[in-house]
TORGU-895204 format. One record per residue (C-alpha): x negated, y negated, z; residue in one letter. Coordinates in steps of 0.5 Angstrom, whole numbers, plus 500, padded with zeros to 3 digits. Last residue first. Layout:
XYZa...
***
This chain:
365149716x359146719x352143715x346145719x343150716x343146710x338141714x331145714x330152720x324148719x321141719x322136714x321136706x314136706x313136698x308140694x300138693x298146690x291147693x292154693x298155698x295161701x288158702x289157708x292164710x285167708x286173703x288180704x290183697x295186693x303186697x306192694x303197699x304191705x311192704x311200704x307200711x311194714x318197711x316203716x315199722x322196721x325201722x326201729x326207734x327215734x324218727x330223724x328228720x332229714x338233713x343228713x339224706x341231702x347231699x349223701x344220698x348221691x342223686x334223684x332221691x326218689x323218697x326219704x326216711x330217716x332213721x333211729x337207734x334202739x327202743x328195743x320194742x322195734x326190732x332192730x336186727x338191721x343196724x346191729x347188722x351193718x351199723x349203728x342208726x337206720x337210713x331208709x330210701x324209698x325208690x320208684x322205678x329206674x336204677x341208678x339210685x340203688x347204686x348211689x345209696x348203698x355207696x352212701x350207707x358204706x356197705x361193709x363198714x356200716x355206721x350210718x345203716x342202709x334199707x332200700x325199698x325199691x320198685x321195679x326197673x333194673x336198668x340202669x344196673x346193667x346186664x348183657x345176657x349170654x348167661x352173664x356180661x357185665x358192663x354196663x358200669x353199674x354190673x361191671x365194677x372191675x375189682x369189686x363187682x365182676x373180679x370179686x364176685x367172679x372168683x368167689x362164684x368159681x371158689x363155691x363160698x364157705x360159711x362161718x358160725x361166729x358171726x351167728x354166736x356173736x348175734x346170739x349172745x352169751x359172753x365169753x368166759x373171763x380170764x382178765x388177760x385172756x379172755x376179757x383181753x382177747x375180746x377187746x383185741x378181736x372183734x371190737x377193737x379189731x373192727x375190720x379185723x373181724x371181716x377178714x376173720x371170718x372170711x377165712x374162718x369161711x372159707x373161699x373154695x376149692x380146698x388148695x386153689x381157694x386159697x392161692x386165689x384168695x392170697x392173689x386176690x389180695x394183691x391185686x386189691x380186695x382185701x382192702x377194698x373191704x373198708x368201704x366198697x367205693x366204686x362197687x356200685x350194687x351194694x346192699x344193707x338190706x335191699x327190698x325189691x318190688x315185683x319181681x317174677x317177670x321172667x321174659x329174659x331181659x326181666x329175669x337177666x335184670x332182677x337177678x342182677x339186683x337180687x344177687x347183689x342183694x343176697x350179698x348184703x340182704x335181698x328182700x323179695x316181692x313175688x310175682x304170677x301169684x299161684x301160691x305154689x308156683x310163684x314160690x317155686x318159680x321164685x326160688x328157681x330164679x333166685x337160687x339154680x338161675x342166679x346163684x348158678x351164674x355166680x358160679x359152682x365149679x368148686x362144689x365138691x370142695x365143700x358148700x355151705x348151702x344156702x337156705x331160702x326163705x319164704x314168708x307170706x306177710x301179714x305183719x306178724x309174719x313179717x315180726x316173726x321173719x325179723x326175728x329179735x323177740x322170737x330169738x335169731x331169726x333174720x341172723x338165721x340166714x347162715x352167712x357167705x350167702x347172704x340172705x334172700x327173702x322170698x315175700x308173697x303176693x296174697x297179704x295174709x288173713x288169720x295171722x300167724x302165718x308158717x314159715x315156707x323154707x327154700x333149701x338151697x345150693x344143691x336143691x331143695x323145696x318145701x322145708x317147712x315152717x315155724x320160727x325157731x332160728x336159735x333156742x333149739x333150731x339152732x343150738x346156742x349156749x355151748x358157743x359162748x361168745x366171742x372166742x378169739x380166733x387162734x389156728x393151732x387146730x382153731x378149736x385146741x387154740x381157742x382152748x389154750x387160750x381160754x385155758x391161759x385167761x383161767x390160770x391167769x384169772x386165778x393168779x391168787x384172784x386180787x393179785x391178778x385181778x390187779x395186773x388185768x386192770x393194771x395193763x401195762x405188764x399184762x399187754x393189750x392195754x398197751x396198745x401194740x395191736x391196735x396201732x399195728x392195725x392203724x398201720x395196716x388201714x393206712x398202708x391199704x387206703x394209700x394203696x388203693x388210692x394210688x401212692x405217690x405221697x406219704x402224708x397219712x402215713x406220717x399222721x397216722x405214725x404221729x397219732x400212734x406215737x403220741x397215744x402211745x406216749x399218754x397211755x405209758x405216762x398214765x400208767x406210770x403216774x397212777x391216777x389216769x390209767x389206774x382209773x379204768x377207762x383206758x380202752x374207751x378212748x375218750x378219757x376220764x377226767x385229767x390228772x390231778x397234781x400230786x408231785x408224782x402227777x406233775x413229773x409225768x405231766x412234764x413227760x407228756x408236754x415233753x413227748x408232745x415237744x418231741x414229736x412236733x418238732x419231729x414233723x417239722x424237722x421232717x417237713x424241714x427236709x423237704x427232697x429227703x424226707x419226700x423221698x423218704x416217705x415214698x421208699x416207706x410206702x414202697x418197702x411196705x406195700x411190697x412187704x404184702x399187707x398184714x392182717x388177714x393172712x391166714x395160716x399155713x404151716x397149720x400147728x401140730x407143734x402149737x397144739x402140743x406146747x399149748x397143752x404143756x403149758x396148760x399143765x404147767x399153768x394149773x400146777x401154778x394155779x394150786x401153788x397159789x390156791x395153797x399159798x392163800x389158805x396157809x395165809x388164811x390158815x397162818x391168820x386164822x392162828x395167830x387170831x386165835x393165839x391172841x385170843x388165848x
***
């Protein structure tokens, strides 16, 4: 009897498991017939973030050979080298099989998993495209008769092919994902397929990888709450006046200017990771503006206007209704560049509505823009131009997705695979939901910001002309807090640094741990990072700046301090408005945040 029992658990177990197999595998029809549909009304026109112009390639390759040709024992070297790492590999193959131990865990934090070292057929795959991507860096380094900028582009896009074709990326040679498989009845398949399906249905056939779970956000809800009121708007912003909470405020107010190629609440995302609650705490009077998200109607819109209709008319309001004659102001990124000229046409034009600048994370000398010199070449331009041509302006899933295949491990292979592979759901984050949220550039300010800073450099060369004004780097003359980050890939630290020390005044320069935004977003109960923190380097940061000490935890604390230096007396926050009668325009985080690509 008890063996008929156990018989009998067995077959329904068994019975069980068929049942949930066939059950995915009706699922996978049925997705399959969704990714069919999708992908036949996909875009004829897709992005192209990720591959360089075949006229790179053909002359990368056409250098290579030529140099093969002229030193042939080069090529021999080279190929010496090859075939004894893929011996060494090959041996090591044949030890494991015998039994041998393998090394301890890898650097490379894609091939954690154990499989990639104690079985032999995943660790001889790993081992060989380890060699293959290290000898394809190594001859792509070593092509010669190539200018700067294409070198950088061909290295750049190979390391991108690398990315691309390891083996973790792939089911048949990921054993992670092939052991999930088995272990869920093919129910992680089934789910990493609807993840697909679904990305691809939100991108109109378009696929950009889901990084965070999108319905766990809403703005204005749990994200960007901080307390205020939209007092001012225009066609490019609404400026936004955040309630104090503290009894005295410092009387010389503080207008921050986020980039305008994202939503400003990266600076308010929760109340325990808001930048603007923390100045607020600290006694600052807070203004913000909101950039529009502009659509094809605002085509013509030039860096001109983001002077005069944004800073400008921002500071003027700002001045007007607290009754002080200057501002001090935060510019972040982009917003900073835009601070940084606004600071010069306003002083040569009699405005003297600065008082002291903070630049987070900003460039003003473009010789040296970091990873997006790629993007920025002739021949991206071209793909940009042809862009904003057919919608009028630069989008934002455009933008996106550039700056994500900056760091396609993080931001699009390592994502895919959780997704897709392993069929797990997003993760929930703000800071994923905020890089999510894309913003479109006006397509005569993108065209401009392009050709005057990173291709041509004018502003640090003197050579920008704007608004019938002369204006230069030189000589903006206000003091300078200017707040750079060791791993930023968008504003390198040290040509953060070089450009900021251009200018005259007083400088302090900070430099925070992680990078671009991590780096920034740092409150200080995180615990998180570090920074070194110097005054009036007279020359490029980098000789010195490494030497500092290093004080653990965020930077903000020490902002605070030379904030609050800047910012005059305390006086009752109710009087802050100086009696001005000015227009509630609603609640904030306002309405342009809201508006969608």
């Amino acid at each position: 009897m008890t063996e008929r029992k156990a018989m009998s658990d067995y077959d329904m177990a068994e019975s069980s498991q068929l049942d949930e197999l066939k059950d995915n595998f009706e699922k996978i029809d049925a997705l399959t017939k969704r990714l069919i549909v999708i992908m036949a009304r996909q875009k004829a026109e897709q992005p192209e973030q990720s591959n360089a112009s075949t006229e790179l390639f053909f002359k990368a390759a056409s250098s290579y050979f030529a140099q093969m040709m002229n030193n042939p024992a080069k090529l021999i070297e080279s190929q010496v080298r090859y075939y004894k790492a893929s011996i060494e590999a090959w041996s090591d193959f044949q030890a494991s099989m015998m039994g041998a131990s393998q090394d301890a865990k890898p650097k490379d934090r894609r091939f954690r998993d154990e499989a990639w070292q104690t079985n032999p057929y995943f660790s001889m795959i790993k081992q060989q495209y380890l060699l293959s991507s290290e000898v394809i860096k190594d001859s792509v380094a070593e092509i010669e008769g190539l200018s700067e900028g294409e070198a950088r582009q061909i290295q750049f896009f190979s390391q991108q092919l690398i990315n691309f074709l390891s083996p973790q990326n792939f089911l048949g040679t990921n054993p992670e994902a092939l052991k999930h498989a088995i272990e869920t009845q093919g129910k992680s398949l089934v789910e990493g397929l609807e993840n697909l399906v679904s990305d691809l249905e939100k991108g109109d056939g378009q696929l950009s990888v889901s990084l965070t779970d999108t319905n766990a956000f809403k703005v204005g809800e749990n994200l960007a709450t901080s307390s205020g009121r939209v007092v001012f708007r225009n066609r490019l912003f609404e400026l936004i006046h955040y309630q104090p909470k503290t009894e005295t405020v410092f009387e010389r107010p503080l207008l921050i200017v986020p980039p305008c190629i994202n939503k400003f609440y990266i600076l308010d995302l929760t109340p325990q990771n808001s930048f603007i609650q923390f100045a607020l705490a600290a006694g600052q009077t807070v203004f913000l503006m909101s950039w529009i998200n502009p659509d094809g109607t605002m085509a013509d819109v030039g860096f001109d206007d983001y002077i005069t209709e944004g800073v400008q008319t921002a500071l003027e309001q700002v001045t007007s209704m607290t009754g002080q004659p200057q501002a001090n102001v935060i510019g972040y990124c982009i917003g900073g560049t835009l601070v940084a000229v606004a600071a010069d046409y306003l002083q040569k034009t009699g405005h003297y509505l600065i008082n002291s600048a903070t630049f987070f994370t900003t460039l003003t000398d473009f010789h040296d823009p970091g990873e997006l010199a790629v993007y920025t070449g002739p021949d991206y331009s071209k793909k940009i131009h042809d862009r904003i041509a057919e919608s009028g302006v630069l989008d934002g899933a455009f933008l996106a997705q550039t700056f994500s295949f900056l760091r396609s491990g993080d931001l699009v292979y390592g994502p895919a695979v959780r997704s897709y592979l392993m069929g797990q759901k997003p993760p929930v984050m703000d800071l994923l939901y905020w890089n999510s949220d894309s913003t479109n550039l006006p397509g005569r300010m993108a065209r401009e910001y392009l050709d005057n800073f990173y291709q041509n450099n004018r502003f640090a060369s003197g050579a920008l002309r704007l608004l019938d004004t002369d204006l230069a780097l030189a000589d903006v003359d206000i003091p300078i807090c200017a707040v750079a980050t060791e791993t930023d890939h968008i504003a390198p630290w040290r040509s953060s640094f070089a450009g900021i020390s251009q200018t005259k005044g007083s400088k302090t320069y900070i430099l925070g741990g992680s990078g671009h935004v991590a780096g920034i977003i740092n409150p200080p109960k995180s615990g998180k990072y570090y920074f070194r923190i110097a005054d009036n380097l007279t020359k490029y940061a980098a000789d010195t700046f490494l030497d500092l000490p290093v004080t653990a935890g965020s930077w903000w604390p020490a902002w605070e301090a030379w904030a609050a230096g800047m910012s005059g007396n305390k006086i009752i926050s109710n009087n802050v408005l100086n009696n001005f009668e000015w227009p509630d325009l609603g609640p904030a985080p306002g309405e342009y945040v809201q508006r969608h690509s």
